[in-house]
LUMTI-378748 format. One record per residue (C-alpha): residue number from 1; x, y, z. Coordinates in pm, whole numbers. Layout:
REM residues N
{r NUM,{X,Y,Z}}
...
REM end
This chain:
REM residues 457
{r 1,{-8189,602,5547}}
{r 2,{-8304,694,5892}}
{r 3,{-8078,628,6185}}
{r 4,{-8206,637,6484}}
{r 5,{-7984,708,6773}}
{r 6,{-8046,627,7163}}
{r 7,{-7811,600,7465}}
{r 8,{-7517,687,7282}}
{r 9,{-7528,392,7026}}
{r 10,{-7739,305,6687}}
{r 11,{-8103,163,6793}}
{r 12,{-8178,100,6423}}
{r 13,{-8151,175,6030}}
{r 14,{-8453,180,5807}}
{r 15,{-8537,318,5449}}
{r 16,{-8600,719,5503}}
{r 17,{-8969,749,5314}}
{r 18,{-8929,970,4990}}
{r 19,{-9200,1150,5035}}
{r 20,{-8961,1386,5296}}
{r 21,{-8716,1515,5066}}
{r 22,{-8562,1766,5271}}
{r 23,{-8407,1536,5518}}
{r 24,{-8039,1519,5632}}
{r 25,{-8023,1194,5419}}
{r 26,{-8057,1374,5050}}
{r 27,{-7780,1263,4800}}
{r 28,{-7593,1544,4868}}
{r 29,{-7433,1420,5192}}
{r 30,{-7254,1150,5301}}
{r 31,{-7286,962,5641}}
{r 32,{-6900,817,5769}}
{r 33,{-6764,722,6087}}
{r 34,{-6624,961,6318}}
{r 35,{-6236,943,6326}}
{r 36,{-5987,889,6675}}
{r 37,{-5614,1048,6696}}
{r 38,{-5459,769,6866}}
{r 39,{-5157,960,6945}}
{r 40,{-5154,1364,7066}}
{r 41,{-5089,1554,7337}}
{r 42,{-5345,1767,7499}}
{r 43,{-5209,1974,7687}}
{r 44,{-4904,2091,7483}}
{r 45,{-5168,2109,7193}}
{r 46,{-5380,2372,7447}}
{r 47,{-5083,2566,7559}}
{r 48,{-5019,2620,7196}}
{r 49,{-5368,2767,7146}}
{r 50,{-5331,3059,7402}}
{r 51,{-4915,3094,7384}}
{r 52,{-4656,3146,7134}}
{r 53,{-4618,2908,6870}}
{r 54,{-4492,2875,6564}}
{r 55,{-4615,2539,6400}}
{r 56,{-4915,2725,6216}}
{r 57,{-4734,2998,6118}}
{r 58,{-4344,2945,6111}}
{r 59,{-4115,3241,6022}}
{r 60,{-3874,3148,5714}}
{r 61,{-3548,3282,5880}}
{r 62,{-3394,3333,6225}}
{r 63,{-3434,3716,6156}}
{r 64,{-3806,3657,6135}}
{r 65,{-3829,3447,6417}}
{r 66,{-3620,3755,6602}}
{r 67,{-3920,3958,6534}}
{r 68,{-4233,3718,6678}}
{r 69,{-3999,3684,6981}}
{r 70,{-3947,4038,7027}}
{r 71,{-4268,4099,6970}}
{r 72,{-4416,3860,7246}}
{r 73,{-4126,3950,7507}}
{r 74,{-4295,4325,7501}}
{r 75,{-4605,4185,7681}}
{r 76,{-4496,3893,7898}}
{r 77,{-4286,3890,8243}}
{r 78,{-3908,3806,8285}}
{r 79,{-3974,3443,8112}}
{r 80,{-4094,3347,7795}}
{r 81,{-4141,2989,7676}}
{r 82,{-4181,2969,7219}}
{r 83,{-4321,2642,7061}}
{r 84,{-4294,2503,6781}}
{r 85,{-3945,2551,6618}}
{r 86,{-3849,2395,6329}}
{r 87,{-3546,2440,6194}}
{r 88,{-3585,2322,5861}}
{r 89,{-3865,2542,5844}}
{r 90,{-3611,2852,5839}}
{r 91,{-3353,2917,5564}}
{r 92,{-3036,2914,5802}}
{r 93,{-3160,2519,5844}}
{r 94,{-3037,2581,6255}}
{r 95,{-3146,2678,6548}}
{r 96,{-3031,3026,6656}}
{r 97,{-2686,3032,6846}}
{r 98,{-2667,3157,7212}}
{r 99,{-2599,3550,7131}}
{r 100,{-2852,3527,6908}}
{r 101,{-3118,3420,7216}}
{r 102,{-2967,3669,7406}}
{r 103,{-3061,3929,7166}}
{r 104,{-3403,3874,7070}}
{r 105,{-3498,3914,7468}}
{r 106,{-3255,4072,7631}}
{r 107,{-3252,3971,8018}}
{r 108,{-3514,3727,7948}}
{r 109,{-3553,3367,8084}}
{r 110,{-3636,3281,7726}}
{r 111,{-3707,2881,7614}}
{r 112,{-3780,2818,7197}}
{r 113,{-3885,2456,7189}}
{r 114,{-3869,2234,6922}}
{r 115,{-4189,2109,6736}}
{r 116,{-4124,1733,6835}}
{r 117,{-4119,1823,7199}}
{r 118,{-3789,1665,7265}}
{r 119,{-3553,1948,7309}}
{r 120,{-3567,2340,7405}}
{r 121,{-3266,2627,7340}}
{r 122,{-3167,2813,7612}}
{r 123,{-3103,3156,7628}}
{r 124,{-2836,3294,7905}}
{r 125,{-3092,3413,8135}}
{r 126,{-3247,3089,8140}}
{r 127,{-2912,2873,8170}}
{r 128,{-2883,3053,8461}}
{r 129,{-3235,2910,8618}}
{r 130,{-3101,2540,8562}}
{r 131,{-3014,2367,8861}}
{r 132,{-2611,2216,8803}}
{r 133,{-2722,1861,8644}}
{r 134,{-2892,1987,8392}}
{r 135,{-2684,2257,8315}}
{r 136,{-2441,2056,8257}}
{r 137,{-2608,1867,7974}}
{r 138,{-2692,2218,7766}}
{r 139,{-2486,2189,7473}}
{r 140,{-2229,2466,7349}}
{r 141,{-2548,2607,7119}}
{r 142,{-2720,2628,7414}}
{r 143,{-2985,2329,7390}}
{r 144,{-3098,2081,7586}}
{r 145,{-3220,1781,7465}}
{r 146,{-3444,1507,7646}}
{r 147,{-3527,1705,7943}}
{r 148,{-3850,1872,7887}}
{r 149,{-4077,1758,8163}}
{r 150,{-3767,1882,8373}}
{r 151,{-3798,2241,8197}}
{r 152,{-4179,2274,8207}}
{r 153,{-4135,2282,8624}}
{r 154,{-3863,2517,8551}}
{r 155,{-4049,2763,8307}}
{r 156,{-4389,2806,8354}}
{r 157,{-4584,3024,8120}}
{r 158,{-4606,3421,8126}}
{r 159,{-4823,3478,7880}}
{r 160,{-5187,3621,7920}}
{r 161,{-5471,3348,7874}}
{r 162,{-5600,3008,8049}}
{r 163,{-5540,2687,7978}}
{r 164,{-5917,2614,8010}}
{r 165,{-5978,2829,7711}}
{r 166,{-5718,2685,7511}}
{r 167,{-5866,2321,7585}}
{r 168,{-6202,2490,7489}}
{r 169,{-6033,2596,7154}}
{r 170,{-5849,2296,7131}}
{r 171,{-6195,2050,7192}}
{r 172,{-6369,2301,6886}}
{r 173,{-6104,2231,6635}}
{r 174,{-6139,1833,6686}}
{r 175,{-6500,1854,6698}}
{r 176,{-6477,2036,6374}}
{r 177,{-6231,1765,6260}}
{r 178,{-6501,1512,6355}}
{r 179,{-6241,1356,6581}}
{r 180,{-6447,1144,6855}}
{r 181,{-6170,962,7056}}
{r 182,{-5815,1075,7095}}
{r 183,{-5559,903,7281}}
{r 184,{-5286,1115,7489}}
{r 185,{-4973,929,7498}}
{r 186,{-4730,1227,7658}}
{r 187,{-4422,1037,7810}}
{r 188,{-4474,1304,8152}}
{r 189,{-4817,1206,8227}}
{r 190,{-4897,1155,8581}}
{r 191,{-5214,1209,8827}}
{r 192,{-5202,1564,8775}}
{r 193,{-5231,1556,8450}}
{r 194,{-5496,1314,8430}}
{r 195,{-5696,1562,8659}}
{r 196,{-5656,1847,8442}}
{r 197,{-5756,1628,8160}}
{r 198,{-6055,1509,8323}}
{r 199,{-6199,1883,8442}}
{r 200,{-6148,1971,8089}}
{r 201,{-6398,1663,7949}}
{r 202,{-6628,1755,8261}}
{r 203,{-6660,2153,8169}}
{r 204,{-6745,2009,7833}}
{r 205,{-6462,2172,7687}}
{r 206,{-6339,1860,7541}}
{r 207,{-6664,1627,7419}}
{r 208,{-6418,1403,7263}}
{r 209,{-6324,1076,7449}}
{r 210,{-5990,1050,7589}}
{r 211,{-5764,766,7688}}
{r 212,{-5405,862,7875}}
{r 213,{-5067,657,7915}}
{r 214,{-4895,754,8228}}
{r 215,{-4515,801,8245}}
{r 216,{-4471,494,8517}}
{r 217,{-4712,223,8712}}
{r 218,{-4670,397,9019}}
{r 219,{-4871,666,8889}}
{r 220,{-5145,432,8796}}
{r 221,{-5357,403,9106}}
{r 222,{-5364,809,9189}}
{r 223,{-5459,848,8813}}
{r 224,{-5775,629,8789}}
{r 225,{-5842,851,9106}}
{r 226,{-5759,1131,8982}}
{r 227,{-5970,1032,8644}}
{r 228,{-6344,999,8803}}
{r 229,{-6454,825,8504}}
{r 230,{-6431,1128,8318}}
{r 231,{-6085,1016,8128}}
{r 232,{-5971,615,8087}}
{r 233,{-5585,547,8198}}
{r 234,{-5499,274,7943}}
{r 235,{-5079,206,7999}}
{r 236,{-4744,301,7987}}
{r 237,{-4608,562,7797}}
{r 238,{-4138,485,7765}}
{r 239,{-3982,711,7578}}
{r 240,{-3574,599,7500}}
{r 241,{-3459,878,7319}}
{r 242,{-3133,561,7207}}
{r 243,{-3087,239,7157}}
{r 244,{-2872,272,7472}}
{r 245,{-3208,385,7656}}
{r 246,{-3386,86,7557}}
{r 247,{-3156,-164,7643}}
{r 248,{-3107,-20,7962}}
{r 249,{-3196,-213,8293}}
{r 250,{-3433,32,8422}}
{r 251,{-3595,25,8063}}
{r 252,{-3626,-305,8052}}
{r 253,{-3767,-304,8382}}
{r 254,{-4035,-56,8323}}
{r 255,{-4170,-302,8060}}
{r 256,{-4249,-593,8335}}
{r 257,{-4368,-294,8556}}
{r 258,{-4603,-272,8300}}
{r 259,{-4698,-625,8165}}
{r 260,{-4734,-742,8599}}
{r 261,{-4969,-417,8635}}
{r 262,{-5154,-569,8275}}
{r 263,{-5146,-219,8102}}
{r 264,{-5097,-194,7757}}
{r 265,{-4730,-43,7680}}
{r 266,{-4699,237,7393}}
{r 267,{-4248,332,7313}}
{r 268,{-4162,593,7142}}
{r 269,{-3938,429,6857}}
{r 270,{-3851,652,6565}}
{r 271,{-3526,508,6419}}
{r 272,{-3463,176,6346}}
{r 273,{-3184,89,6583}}
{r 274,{-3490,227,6900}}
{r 275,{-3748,-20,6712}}
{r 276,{-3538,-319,6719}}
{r 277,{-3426,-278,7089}}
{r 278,{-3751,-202,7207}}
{r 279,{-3929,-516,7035}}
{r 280,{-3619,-676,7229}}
{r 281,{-3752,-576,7518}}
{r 282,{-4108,-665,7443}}
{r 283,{-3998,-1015,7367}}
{r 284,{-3759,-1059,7651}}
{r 285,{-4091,-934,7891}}
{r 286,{-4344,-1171,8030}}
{r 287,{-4724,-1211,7909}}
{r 288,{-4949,-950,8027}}
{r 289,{-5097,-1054,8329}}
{r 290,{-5456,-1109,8293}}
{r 291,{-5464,-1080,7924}}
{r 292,{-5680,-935,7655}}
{r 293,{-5717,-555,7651}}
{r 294,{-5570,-314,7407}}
{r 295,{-5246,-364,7260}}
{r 296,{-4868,-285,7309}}
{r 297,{-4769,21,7028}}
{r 298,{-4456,110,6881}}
{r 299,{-4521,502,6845}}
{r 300,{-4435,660,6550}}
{r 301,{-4167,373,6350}}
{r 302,{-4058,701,6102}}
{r 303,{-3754,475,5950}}
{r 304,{-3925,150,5918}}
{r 305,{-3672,-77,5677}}
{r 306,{-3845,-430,5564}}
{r 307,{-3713,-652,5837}}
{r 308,{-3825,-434,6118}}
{r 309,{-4186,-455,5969}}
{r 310,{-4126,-824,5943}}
{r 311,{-4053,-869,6302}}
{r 312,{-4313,-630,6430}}
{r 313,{-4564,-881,6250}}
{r 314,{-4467,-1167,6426}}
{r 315,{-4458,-994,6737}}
{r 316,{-4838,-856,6694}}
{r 317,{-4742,-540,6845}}
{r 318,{-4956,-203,6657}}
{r 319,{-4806,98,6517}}
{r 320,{-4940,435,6555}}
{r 321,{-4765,671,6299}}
{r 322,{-4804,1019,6079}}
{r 323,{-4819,992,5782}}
{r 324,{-4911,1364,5747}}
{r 325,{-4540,1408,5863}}
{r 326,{-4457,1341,5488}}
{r 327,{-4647,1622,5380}}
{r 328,{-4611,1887,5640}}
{r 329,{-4200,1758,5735}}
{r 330,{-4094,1708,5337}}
{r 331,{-3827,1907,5343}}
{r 332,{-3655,1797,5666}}
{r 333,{-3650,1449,5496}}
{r 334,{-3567,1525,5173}}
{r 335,{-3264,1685,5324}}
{r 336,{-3167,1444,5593}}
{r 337,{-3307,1063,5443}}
{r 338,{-3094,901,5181}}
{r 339,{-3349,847,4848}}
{r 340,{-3347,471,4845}}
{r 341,{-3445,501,5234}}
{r 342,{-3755,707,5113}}
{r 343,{-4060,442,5079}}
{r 344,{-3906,309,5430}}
{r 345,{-4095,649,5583}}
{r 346,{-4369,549,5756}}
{r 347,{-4424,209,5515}}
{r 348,{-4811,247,5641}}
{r 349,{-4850,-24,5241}}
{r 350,{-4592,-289,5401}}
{r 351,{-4705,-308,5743}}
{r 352,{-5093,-311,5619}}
{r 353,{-5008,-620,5360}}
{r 354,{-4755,-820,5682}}
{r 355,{-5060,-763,5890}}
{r 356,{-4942,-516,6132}}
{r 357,{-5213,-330,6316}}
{r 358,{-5151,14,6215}}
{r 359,{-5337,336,6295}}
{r 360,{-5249,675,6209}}
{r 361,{-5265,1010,6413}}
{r 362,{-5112,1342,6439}}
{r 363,{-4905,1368,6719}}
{r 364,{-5058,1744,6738}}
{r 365,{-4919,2001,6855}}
{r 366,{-4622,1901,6644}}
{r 367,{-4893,1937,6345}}
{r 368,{-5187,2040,6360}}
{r 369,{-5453,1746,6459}}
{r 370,{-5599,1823,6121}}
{r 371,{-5688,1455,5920}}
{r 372,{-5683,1570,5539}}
{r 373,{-5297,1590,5611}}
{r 374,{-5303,1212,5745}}
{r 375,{-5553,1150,5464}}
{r 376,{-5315,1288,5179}}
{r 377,{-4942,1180,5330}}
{r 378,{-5110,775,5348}}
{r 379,{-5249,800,5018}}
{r 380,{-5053,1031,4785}}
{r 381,{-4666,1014,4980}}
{r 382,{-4614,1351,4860}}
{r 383,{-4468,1656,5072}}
{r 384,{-4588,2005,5020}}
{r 385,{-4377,2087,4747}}
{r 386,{-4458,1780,4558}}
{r 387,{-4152,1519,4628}}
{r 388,{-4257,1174,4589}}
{r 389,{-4164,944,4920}}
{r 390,{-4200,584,4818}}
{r 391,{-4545,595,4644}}
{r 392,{-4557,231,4649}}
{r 393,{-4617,266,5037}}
{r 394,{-4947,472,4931}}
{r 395,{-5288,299,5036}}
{r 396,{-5657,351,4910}}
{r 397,{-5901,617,4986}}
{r 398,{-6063,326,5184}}
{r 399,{-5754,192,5368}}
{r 400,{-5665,542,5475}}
{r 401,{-6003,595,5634}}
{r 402,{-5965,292,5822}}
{r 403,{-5663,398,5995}}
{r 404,{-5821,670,6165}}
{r 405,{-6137,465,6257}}
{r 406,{-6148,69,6248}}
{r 407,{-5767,59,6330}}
{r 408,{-5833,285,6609}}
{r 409,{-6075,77,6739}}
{r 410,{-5916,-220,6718}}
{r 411,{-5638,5,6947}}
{r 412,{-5909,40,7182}}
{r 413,{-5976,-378,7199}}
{r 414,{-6255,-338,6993}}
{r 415,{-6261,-592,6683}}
{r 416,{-6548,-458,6455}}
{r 417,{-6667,-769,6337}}
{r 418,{-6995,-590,6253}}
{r 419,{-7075,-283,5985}}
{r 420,{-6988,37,6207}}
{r 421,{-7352,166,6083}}
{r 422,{-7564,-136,6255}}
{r 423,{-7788,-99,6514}}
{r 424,{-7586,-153,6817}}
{r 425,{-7279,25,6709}}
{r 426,{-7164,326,6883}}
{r 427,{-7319,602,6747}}
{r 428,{-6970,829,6658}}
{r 429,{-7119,970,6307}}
{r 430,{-7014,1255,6089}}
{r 431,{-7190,1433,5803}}
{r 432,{-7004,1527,5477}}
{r 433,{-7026,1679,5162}}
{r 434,{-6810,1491,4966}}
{r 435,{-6688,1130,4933}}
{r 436,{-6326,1191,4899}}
{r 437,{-6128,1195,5231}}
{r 438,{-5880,1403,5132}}
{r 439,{-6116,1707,5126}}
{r 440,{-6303,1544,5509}}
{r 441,{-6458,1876,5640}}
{r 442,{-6790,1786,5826}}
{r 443,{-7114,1954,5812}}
{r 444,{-7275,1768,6151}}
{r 445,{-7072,1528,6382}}
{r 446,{-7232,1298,6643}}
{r 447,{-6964,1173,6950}}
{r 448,{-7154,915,7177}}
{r 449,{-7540,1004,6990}}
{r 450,{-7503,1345,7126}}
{r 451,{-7480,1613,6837}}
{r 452,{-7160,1811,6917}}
{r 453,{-7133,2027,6584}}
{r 454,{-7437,2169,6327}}
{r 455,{-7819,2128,6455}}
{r 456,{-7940,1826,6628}}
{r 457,{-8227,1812,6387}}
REM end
């Protein structure tokens, strides 16, 4: 076939003529739809890129982890922030104890943060930076959990590099990924933020689209300012760490903050107890004023048991999850999730056949934003050393493709009623080499009809 692509969007599809047989349309390669990550987080994601982390390459004890540390605190200043801990990842299944800190940077401010974002260990030095309320909330191992957007003011970064370039290294890997849109739905997004965001998709370091929740509607007007149409401020991003948090009066009241300003509304809602309270509060909220637009999310719904999915059904409310947590984050539930909880991990099957909404993403930089992980968690249930999570949950090659690009869409308000290859259609293409999903890697990738990776030919 020959597509033919103009202002962004498919102007038409007609038979290629066979007498050019070395066109990009030989059998050999495959024409699909460009894929979104509904759910990621930038910045953290481009920090990671051009500071320590240890998501790609985690050390398998705390004496290993000693060593990267030591080895970083030799070229930075008095502070040093590490991401990406995981401490099922290391054989002690802990994080290291306050002497230990101490020791792998002596007189060092030094911060290890957890891979989920939610919590950061302490060393002595940096205890001592904390103003009195939150120091009183480290805990006798030294962490501190739920107070990272207070930390990152706290601890900036002392490591050589810009942020620009990791955004630049960050926008290459999704091109390569053939990601087109991505969604950032960090719970400390403000104006600021947004501005960063949008310089980075004006320098053309990030070609991909990108769509922001804010952390409150007061920051709503300053952010569309701040945006210049570079970057689109969609909602709301609440993040209850409890069921206490979401039944809270100031949690409840964000949500009619939210449905008066008629923003959509993505919660963080892991465990079941957090899912129930905040569809509670979804239900107890008035209509969105105005109507129509994208809709409220329930972010992540880990520990989904039958009559949660049930209710989120008749409350028409999506679900962005990560399903390549299975894979990647086996052996964390293996260890902590009772077997005959297992297929009610991210139950991508149930909520599909109740007629949930449900789109899948990567919450990078917690993984990497890497799609054959998304691709093999939905379909296979498997973690990396081959435990079986509820394979009755699994879903098609076909469903699996159409969380990361129909269900995104319909994230974005956009019902595609129509075949995604018709002329009129946004023209977010890739090229591959092979049909099978679970090996996605490719060759070209069109975001908007503008070639952004192989020749424009």
């Amino acid at each position: 076939m020959d597509v033919e692509l103009v202002d962004g969007r498919i102007a038409a599809v007609r038979p290629a003529s066979c007498a050019e047989e070395a066109r990009e349309g030989s059998p050999d390669a495959i024409l699909a739809p460009a894929l979104a990550d509904p759910h990621l987080h930038l910045a953290a994601t481009a920090s990671a890129r051009i500071h320590p982390d240890l998501s790609r390459e985690h050390p398998g004890d705390l004496r290993g982890l000693a060593e990267s540390v030591g080895s970083w605190a030799e070229v930075v200043g008095e502070a040093l922030t590490v991401r990406g801990f995981d401490e099922f990842r290391v054989a002690e299944r802990r994080w290291p104890t306050s002497e230990e800190l101490e020791a792998m940077a002596p007189g060092r401010a030094l911060r290890i943060r957890h891979a989920t974002l939610h919590a950061s260990a302490l060393s002595r030095e940096a205890r001592r930076r904390l103003p009195p309320e939150l120091a009183s909330e480290v805990g006798a191992d030294g962490v501190l959990v739920g107070r990272e957007h207070a930390l990152a003011t706290l601890f900036r970064d002392h490591a050589s590099g810009s942020l620009d370039r990791g955004f630049a290294q960050l926008g290459r890997e999704l091109t390569r990924a053939g990601i087109a849109w991505v969604d950032d739905v960090t719970a400390s997004n403000d104006a600021a933020r947004v501005e960063l965001l949008a310089d980075a998709v004006e320098a053309g370091w990030l070609p991909q689209r990108v769509r922001v929740w804010l952390r409150g509607v007061s920051e709503l007007v300053p952010a569309r300012a701040a945006a210049r149409g570079r970057v689109e401020v969609v909602g709301i991003k609440l993040l209850p760490l409890s069921d206490d948090d979401a039944r809270r009066p100031e949690f409840h009241r964000a949500v009619v903050g939210a449905r008066e300003a008629g923003v959509s509304i993505a919660i963080h809602a892991v465990e079941p107890d957090v899912i129930s309270a905040a569809l509670d509060a979804l239900e107890a909220a008035p209509p969105r004023r105005g109507g129509g637009g994208p809709p409220d999310r329930l972010e992540h719904c880990s520990l989904c048991p039958p009559e949660l999915v049930r209710r989120i059904a008749a409350a028409e409310v999506a679900v962005v999850t990560q399903p390549g947590f299975l894979v990647s984050r086996g052996a964390k539930y293996r260890e902590e999730v009772e077997e005959p909880l297992w297929p009610w991990l991210y139950p991508i099957g149930s909520l599909r056949r109740a007629g949930v909404l449900v789109a899948a993403s990567s919450d990078s930089p917690v993984i990497p934003p890497d799609p054959r992980l998304g691709f093999a968690g939905a379909i296979s249930r498997r973690s990396a050393e081959g435990v079986a999570f509820g394979e009755d949950e699994g879903v098609t090659e076909a469903a699996a493709l159409e969380l990361y690009t129909a269900s995104a869409a319909a994230l974005r308000g956009v019902r595609q009623v129509s075949p995604w290859l018709a002329p009129g259609a946004p023209a977010d293409l890739v090229l591959l080499d092979a049909p099978d999903v679970r090996a996605w890697a490719p060759r070209k990738a069109w975001i908007g009809g503008r070639c952004v990776l192989g020749s424009a030919s």
